[in-house]
matplotlib code that plots the C-alpha trace (Angstrom):
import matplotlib.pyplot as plt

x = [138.5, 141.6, 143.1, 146.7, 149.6, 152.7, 155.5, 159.0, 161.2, 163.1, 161.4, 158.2, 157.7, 158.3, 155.7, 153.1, 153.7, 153.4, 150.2, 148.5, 147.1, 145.8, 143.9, 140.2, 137.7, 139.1, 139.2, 142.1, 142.2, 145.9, 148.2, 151.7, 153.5, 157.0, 160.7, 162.7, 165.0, 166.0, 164.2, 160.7, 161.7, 162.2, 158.7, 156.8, 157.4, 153.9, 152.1, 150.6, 153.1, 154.4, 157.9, 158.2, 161.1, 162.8, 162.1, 165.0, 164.0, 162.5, 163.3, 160.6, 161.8, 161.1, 157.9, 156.6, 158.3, 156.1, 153.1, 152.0, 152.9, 150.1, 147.3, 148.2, 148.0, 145.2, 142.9, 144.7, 143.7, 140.5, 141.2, 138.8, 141.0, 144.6, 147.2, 150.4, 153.3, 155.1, 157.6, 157.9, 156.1, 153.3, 152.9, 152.8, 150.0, 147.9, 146.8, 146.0, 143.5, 141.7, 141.2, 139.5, 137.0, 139.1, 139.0, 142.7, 144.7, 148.0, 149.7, 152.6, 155.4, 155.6, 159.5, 157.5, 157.1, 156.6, 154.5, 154.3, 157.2, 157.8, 155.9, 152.5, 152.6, 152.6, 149.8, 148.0, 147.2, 145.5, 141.3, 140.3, 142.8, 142.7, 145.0, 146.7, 149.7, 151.3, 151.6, 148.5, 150.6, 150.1, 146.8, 143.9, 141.1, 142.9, 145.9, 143.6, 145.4, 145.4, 147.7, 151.8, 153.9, 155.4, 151.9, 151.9, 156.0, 157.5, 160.8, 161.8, 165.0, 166.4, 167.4, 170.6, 172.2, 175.5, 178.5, 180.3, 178.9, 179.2, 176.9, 175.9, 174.2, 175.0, 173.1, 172.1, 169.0, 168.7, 169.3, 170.6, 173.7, 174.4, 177.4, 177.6, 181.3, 181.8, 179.4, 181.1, 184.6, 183.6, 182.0, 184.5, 186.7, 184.2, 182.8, 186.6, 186.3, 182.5, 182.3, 180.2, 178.8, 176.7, 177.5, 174.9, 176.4, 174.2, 176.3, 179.4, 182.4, 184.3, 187.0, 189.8, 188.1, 188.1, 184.8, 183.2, 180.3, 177.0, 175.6, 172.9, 171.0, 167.7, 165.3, 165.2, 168.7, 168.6, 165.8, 167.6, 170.8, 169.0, 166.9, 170.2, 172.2, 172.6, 172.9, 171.5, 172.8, 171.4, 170.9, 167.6, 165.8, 162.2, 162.3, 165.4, 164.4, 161.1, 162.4, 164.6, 161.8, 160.1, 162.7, 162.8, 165.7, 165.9, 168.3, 170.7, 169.7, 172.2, 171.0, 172.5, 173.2, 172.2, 174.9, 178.0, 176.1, 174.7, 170.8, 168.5, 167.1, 167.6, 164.5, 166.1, 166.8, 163.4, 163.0, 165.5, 164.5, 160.7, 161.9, 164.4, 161.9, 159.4, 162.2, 162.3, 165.9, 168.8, 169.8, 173.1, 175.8, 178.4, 181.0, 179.6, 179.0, 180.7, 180.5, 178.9, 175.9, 176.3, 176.1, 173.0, 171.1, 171.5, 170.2, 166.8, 164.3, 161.3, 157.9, 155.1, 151.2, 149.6, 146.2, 147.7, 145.4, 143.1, 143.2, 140.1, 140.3]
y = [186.6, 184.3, 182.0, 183.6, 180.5, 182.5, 180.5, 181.1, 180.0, 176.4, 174.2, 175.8, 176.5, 173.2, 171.7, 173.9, 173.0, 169.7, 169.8, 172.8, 170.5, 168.0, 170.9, 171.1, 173.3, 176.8, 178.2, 177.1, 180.2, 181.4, 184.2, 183.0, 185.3, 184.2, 185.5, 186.1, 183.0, 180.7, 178.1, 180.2, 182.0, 178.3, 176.6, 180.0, 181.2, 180.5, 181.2, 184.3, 186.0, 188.3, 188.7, 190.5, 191.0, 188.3, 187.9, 185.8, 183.5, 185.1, 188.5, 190.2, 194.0, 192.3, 190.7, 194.4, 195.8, 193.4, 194.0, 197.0, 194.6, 192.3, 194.5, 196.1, 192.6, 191.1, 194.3, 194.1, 190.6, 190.6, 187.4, 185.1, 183.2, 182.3, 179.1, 178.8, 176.9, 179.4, 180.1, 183.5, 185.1, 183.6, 186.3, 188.9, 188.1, 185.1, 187.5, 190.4, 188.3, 186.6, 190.2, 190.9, 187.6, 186.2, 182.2, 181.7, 178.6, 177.5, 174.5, 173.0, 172.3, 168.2, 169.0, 169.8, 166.0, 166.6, 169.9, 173.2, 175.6, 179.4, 180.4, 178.2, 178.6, 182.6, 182.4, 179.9, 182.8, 184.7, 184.2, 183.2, 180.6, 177.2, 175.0, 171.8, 169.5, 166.5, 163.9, 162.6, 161.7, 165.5, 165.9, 167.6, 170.1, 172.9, 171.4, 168.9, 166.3, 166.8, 164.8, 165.0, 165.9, 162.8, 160.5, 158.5, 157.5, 154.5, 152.8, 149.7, 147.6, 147.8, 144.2, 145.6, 147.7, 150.1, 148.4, 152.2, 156.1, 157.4, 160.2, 162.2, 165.7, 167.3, 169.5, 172.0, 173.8, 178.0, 178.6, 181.8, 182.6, 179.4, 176.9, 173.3, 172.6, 169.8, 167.7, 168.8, 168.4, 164.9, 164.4, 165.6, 162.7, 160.3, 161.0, 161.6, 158.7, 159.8, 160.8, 163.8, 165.6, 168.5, 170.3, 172.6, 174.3, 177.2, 179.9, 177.2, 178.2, 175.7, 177.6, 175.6, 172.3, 170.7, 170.5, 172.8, 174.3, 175.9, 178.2, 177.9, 176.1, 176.5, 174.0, 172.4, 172.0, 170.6, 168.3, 167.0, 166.6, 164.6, 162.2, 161.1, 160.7, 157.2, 158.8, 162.0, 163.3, 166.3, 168.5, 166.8, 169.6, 168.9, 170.7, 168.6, 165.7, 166.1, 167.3, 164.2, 161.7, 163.1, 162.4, 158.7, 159.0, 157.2, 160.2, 160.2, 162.9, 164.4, 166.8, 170.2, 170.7, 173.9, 173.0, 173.5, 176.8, 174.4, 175.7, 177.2, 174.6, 170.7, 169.7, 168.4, 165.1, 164.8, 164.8, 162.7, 159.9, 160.3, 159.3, 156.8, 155.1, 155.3, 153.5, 156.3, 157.8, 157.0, 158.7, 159.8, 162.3, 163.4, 162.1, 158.4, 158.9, 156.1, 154.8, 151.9, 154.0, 155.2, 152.7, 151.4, 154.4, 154.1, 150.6, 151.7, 153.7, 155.6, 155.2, 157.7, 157.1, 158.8, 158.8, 160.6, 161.7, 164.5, 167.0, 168.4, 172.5]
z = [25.3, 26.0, 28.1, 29.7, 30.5, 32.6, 33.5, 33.8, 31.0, 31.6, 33.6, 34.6, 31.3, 29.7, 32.2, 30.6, 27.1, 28.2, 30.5, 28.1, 25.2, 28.0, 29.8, 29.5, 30.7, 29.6, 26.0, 24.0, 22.3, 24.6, 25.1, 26.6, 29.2, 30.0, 29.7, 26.6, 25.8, 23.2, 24.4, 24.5, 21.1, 19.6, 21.3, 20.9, 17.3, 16.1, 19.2, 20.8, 23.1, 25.6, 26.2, 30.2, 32.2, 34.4, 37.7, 39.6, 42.4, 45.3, 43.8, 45.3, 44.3, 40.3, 41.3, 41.9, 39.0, 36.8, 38.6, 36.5, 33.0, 34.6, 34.8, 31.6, 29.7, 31.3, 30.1, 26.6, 25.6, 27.5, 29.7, 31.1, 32.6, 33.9, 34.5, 35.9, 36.9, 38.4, 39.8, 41.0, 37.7, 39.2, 42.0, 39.5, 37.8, 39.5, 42.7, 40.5, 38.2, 41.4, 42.7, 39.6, 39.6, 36.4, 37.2, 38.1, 38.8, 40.0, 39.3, 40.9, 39.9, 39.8, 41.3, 44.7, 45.6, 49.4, 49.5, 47.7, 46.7, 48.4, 45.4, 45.9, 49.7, 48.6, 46.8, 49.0, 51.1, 48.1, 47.8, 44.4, 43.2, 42.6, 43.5, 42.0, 42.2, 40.3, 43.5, 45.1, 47.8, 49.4, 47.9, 50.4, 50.4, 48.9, 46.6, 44.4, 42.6, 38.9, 37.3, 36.1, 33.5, 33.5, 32.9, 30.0, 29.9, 30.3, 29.6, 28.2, 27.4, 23.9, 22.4, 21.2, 23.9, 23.0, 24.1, 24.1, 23.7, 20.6, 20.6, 24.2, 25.7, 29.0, 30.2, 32.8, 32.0, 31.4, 35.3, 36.2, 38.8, 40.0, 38.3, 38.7, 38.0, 39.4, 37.2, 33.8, 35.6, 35.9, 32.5, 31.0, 31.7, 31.7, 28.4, 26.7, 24.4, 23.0, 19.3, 19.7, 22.8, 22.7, 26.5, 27.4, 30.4, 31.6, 33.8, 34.5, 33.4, 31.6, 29.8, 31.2, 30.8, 26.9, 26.2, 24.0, 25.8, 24.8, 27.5, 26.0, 23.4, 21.4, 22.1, 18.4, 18.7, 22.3, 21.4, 18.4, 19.6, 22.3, 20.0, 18.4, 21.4, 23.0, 26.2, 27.8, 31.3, 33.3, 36.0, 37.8, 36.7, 35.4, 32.1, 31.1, 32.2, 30.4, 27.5, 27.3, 27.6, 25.1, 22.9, 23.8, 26.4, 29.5, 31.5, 33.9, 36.4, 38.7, 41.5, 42.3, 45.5, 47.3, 50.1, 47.4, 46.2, 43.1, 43.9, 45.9, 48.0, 47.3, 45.8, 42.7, 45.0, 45.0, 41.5, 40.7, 43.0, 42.2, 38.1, 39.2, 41.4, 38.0, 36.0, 33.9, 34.5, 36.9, 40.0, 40.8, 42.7, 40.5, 42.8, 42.1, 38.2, 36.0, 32.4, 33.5, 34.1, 31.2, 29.2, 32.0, 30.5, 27.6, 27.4, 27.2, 25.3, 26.6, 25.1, 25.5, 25.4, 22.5, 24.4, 28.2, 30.4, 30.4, 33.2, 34.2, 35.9]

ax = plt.figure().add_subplot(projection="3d")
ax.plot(x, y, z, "-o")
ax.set_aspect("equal")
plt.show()
């Protein structure tokens, strides 16, 4: 009997590693189900897992491809019960595994700062789940507040601040299909004088630009890279932002914008102004990006709690 975690590789995914060793109330005995990725490969390699097929955003026609995968999994490893944080490989597996009485539970992802994705307004509709979010703010009867990702962090001044960036990452998480140009276009004049910068760039193209970019990178290398940077600046996307606190950075977080074909939808504002607001990263467009906030960023260091809080299911 085992507990099954499905996420989606990049951010959903790097919220449940983060929330997982805080969860009680299941058995930590596990069995991952994500996508097949460099990040995942690197964080997974001594874990139980299964490797299933992607499922794009709102790709429905996938969602039902991967149906059969869910039932075939859940039998295999005999589980007793399931936890999510989405996106759409959430509606795979989490309806199949309330039909079948398996205690299931979905929970947001802490992005959603004014109310639940497509995916969790899906499955809202679904008997037998159990709802959660990361922002009391929208809490009620059916989304119970449990807690965030980013709990526990907090940033303070260093007493020797860089006067120049030596060392610096870029990056733009694992999304699929959609570039954001127009943030390295401008980093890559801004950060001309830097030493070193590792430019994680996702599906931009920056051939013509001088930079040499990484599609992507493994997430020992990322996380590395990161630790001994002075400054880190990103897509506002919660698995890179996370990822860079952990590693003691205070980010610069710069949304995509689903109105230039950057995303989806623009709920990576959100997220951007939730962090800056907690004084744990900055906020800005690319079009008002300078080395001043640079060098503002860099000015701090984040500190994490060794004792976070416990999240009860």
């Amino acid at each position: 009997m085992t507990t099954m975690l499905v996420a989606s590789s990049g951010g959903h995914f790097t919220q449940l590693t983060e929330l997982w060793p805080r969860i009680k109330g299941v058995n930590s005995e596990c069995v991952w189900v994500t996508f097949d990725s460099p990040q995942t490969r690197s964080l997974l390699k001594d874990q139980q897992v299964e490797y299933v097929p992607y499922i794009k955003p709102r790709g429905l026609s996938s969602v039902i491809r991967n149906v059969p995968q869910a039932f075939k999994l859940v039998r295999k490893y005999k589980v007793e019960s399931v936890i999510s944080t989405g996106s759409a490989i959430a509606l795979a597996y989490l309806p199949y595994s309330a039909v079948r009485g398996i205690p299931t539970h979905y929970i947001e992802s802490a992005t959603r700062v004014e109310g639940p994705s497509v995916t969790g307004k899906a499955l809202s509709r679904v008997p037998g789940i159990k709802f959660y979010n990361q922002h009391e703010s929208w809490a009620n009867e059916q989304w119970k507040f449990l807690g965030s990702v980013f709990d526990g962090f907090s940033a303070e001044p260093l007493e020797q601040k860089p006067t120049r960036i030596r060392r610096a990452v870029v990056s733009v998480g694992t999304m699929e299909d959609y570039s954001f140009r127009e943030f390295f276009v401008r980093l890559a004049d801004i950060l001309s004088e830097a030493d070193s910068v590792l430019w994680q760039t996702g599906s931009t193209d920056v051939s013509d630009l001088n930079i040499d970019g990484k599609e992507v990178v493994p997430a020992h290398e990322l996380e590395q890279a990161m630790r001994e940077a002075d400054v880190v600046i990103a897509h506002a996307g919660t698995g890179t932002a996370l990822t860079s606190l952990r590693m003691g950075k205070r980010p610069i977080l710069v949304p995509r914008d689903s109105s230039h074909g950057q995303h989806i939808d623009d709920h990576q504002f959100q997220t951007a102004s939730l962090l800056d607001n907690m004084g744990l990263a900055l906020s800005r467009k690319t079009e008002h990006l300078t080395k001043a906030d640079l060098l503002e960023a860099a000015g701090y260091k984040v500190l994490r709690s060794e004792t976070p809080k416990l999240l009860h299911l």
